[in-house]
C-alpha positions as CSV (number, residue, x, y, z in Angstrom):
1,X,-24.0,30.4,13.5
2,X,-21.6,32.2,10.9
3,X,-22.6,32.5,7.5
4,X,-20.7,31.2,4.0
5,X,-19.8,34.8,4.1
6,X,-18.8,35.7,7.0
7,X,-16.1,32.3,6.7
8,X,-14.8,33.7,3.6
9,X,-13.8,37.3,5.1
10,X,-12.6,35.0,8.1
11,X,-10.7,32.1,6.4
12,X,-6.6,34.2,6.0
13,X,-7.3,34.9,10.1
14,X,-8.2,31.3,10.6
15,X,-5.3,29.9,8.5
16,X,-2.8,32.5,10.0
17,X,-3.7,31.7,13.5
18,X,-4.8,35.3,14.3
19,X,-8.5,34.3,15.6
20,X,-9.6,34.2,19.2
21,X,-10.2,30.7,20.5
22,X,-14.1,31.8,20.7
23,X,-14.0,32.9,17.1
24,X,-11.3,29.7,15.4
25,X,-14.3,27.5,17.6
26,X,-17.2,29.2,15.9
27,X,-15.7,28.2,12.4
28,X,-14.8,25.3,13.1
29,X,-18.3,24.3,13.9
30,X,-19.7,25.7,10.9
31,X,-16.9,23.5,9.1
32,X,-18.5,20.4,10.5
33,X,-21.6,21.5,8.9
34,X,-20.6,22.9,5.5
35,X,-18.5,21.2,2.6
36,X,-18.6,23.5,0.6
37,X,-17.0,26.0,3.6
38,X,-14.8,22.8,4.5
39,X,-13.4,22.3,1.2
40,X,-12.9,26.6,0.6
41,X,-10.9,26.1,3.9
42,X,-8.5,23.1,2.5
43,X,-8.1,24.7,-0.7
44,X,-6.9,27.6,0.9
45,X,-4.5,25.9,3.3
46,X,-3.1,23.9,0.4
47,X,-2.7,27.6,-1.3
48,X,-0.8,28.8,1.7
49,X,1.9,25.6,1.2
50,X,2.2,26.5,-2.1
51,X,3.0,30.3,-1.9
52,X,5.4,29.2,0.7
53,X,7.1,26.4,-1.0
54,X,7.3,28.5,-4.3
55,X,9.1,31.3,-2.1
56,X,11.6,28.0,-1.6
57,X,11.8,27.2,-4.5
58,X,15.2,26.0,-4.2
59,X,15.0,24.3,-1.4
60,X,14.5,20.6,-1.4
61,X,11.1,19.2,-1.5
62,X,8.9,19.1,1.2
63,X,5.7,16.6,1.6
64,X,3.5,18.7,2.9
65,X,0.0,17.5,1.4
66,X,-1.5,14.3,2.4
67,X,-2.5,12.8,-1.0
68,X,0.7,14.5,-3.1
69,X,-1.3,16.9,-5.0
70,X,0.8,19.6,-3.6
71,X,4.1,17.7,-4.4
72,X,3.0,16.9,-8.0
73,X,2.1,21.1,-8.7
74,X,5.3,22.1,-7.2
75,X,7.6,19.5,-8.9
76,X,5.3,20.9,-12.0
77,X,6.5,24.3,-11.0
78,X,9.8,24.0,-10.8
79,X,10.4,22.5,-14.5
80,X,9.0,26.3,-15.3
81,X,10.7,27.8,-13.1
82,X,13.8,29.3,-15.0
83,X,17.3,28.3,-13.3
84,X,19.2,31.2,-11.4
């Protein structure tokens, strides 16, 4: 089984699709066994919908996150965000 580690240096692969079906398998088990791995994973997803909603920033909002954590920071963003 993969370690804590070894999820860590995997987890950008994972979320970008770029692993084998052996390897996104492997991790995925491990997931099923580990919150603390399962919850990295999730925070890391919800950081990828971010980046990408903040390079949108002026595009209309999208409801990406389950619970609306993710809509509440972005709406929180863009009353920073300076007008162009």
């Amino acid at each position: 089984m993969l370690s804590c580690k070894e999820i860590a240096e995997r987890s950008s692969a994972l979320i970008d699709g770029e692993l084998s079906a052996w390897n996104a398998l492997q991790i995925r088990v491990h997931l099923a066994m580990c919150n603390g791995c399962s919850r990295f994973i999730a925070q890391m997803r919800m950081t990828d919908q971010l980046t990408a909603q903040v390079a949108r920033i002026d595009e209309p909002l999208q409801h990406e996150a389950e619970d609306g954590r993710f809509a509440e920071i972005l709406s929180m963003l863009r009353k920073d965000q300076p007008r162009r």
